[in-house]
C-alpha positions as a Markdown table, in Angstrom:
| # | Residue | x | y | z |
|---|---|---|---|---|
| 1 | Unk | 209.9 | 205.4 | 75.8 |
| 2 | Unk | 207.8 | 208.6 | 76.5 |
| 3 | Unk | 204.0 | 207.1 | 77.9 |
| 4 | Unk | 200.6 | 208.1 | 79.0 |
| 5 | Unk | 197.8 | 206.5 | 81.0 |
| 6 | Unk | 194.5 | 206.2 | 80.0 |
| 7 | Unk | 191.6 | 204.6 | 82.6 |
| 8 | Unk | 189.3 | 202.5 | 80.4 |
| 9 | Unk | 186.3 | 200.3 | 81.8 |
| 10 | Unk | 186.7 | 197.1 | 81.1 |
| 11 | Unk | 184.3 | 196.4 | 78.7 |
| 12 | Unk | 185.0 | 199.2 | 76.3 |
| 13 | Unk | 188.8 | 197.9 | 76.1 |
| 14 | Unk | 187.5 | 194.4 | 75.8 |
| 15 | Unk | 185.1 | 196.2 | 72.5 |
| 16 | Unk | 188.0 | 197.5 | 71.6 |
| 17 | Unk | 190.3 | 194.6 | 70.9 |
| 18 | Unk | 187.1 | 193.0 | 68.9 |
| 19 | Unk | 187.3 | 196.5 | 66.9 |
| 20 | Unk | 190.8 | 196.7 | 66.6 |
| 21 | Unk | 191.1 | 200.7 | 67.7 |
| 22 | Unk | 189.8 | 201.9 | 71.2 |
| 23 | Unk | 187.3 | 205.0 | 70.6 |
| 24 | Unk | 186.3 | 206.3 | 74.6 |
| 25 | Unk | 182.4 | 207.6 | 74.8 |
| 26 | Unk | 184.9 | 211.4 | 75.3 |
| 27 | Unk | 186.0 | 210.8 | 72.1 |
| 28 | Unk | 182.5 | 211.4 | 70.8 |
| 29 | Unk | 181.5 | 214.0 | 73.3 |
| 30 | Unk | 184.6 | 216.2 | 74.1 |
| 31 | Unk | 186.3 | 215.5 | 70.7 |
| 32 | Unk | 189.1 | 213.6 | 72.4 |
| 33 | Unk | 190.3 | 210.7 | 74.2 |
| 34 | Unk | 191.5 | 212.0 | 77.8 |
| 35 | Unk | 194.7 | 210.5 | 79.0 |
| 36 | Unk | 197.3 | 211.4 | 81.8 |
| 37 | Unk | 201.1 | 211.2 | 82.3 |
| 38 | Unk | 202.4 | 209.4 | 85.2 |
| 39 | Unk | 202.4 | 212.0 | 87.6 |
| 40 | Unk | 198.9 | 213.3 | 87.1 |
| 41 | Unk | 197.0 | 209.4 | 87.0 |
| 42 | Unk | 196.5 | 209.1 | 90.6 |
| 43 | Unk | 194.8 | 212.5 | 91.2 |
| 44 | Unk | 192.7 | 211.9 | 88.2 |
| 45 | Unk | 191.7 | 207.8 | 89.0 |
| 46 | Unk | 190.9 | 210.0 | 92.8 |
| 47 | Unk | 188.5 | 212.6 | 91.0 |
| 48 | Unk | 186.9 | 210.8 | 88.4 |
| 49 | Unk | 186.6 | 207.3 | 89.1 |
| 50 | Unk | 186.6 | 206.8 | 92.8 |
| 51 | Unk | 184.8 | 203.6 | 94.2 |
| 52 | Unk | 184.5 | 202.3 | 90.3 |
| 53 | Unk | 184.7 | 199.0 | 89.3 |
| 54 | Unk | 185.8 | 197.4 | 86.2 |
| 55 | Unk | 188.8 | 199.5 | 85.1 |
| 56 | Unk | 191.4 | 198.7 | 83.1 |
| 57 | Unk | 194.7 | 201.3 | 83.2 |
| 58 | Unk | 196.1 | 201.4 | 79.1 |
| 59 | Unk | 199.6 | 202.9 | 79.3 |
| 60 | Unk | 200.1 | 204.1 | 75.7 |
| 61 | Unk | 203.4 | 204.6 | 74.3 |
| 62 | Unk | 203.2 | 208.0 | 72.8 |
| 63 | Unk | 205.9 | 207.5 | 69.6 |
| 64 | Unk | 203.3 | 204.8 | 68.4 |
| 65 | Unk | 200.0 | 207.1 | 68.7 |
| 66 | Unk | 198.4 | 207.9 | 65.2 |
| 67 | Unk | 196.2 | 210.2 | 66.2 |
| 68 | Unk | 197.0 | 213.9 | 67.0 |
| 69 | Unk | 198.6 | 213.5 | 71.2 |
| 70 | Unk | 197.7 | 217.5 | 72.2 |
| 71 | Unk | 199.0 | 218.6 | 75.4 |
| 72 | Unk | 196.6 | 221.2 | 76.8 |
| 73 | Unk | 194.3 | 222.8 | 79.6 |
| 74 | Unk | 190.9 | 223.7 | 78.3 |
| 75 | Unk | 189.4 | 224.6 | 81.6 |
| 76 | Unk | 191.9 | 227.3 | 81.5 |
| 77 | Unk | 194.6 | 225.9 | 84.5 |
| 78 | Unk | 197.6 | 225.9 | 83.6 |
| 79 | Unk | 198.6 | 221.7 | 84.2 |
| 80 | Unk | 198.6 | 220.7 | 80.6 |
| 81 | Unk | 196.8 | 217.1 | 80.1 |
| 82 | Unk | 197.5 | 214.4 | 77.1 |
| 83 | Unk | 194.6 | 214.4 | 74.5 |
| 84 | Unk | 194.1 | 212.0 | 72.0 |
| 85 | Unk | 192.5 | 213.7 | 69.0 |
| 86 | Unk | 191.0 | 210.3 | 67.2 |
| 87 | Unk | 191.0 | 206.8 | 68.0 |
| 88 | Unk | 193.6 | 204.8 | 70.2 |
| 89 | Unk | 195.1 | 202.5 | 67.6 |
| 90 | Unk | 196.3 | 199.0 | 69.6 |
| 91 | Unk | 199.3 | 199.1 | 68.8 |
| 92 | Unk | 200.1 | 202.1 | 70.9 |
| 93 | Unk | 199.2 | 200.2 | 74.0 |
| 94 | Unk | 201.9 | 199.0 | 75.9 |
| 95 | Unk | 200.5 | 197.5 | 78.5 |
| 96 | Unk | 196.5 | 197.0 | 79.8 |
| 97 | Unk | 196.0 | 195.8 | 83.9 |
| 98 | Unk | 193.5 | 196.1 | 86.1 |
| 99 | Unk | 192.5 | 198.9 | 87.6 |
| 100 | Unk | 190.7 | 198.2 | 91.1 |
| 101 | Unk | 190.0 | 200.8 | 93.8 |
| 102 | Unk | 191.0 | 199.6 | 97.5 |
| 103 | Unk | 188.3 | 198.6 | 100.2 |
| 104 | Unk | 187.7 | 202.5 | 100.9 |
| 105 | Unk | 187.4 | 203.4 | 96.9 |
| 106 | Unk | 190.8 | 204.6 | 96.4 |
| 107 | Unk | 193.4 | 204.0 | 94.0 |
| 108 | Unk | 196.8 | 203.3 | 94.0 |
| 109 | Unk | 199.7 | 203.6 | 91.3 |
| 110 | Unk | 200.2 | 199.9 | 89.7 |
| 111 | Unk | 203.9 | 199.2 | 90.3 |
| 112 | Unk | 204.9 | 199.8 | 86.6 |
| 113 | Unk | 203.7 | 203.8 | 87.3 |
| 114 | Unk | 205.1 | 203.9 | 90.7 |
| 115 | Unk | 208.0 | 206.8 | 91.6 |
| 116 | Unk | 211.3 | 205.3 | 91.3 |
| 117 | Unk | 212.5 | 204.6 | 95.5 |
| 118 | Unk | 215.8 | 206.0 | 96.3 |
| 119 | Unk | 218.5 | 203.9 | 97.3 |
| 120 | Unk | 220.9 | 204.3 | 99.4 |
């Protein structure tokens, strides 16, 4: 199962179970709903919700996304981000856990997006 992350405030996902599809405020201001893959979550949790409270992290299972999944770097770098083109249907979403910075306002992977540890 190919996923991506999406880092919700709590309140919209709780709206969105009421609604039954999950439409972010970028979905009406950037034209999409902006997701990462597992390598890229941390980095983005660090630069664009550091010290916030009330987060939920949705890990979507991409095969059961309805709307258009774009991967693609409109700032013009060249890491290519998920986008979600429409609304997050329910379905689509695995798994929703809290998503709490630490006492300093950092973040740390959840165990389920954690690397894999090598064993020896």
């Amino acid at each position: 199962m190919a996923v991506i992350y999406h880092i919700a405030e709590g309140r919209a996902w709780d709206a969105a179970q009421a609604e039954g599809a999950y439409m972010a405020d970028s979905l009406a201001t950037d034209g999409f709903i902006h997701c990462s893959t597992p390598a890229q979550l941390l980095d983005v949790a660090e630069s664009f919700y550091r010290g916030r409270k009330g987060l939920v992290l949705l890990t979507i299972d991409t095969s059961r996304v309805q709307a258009q999944l774009r991967y693609e770097n409109l700032d013009g770098g060249v890491e290519l981000y998920p986008h979600l083109y429409g609304p997050l249907n329910l379905d689509a979403v695995v798994s929703a856990v809290p998503f709490e910075p630490d006492v300093k306002g950092g973040f740390e992977l959840p165990e389920p997006v954690q690397e894999p540890t090598e064993r020896n």
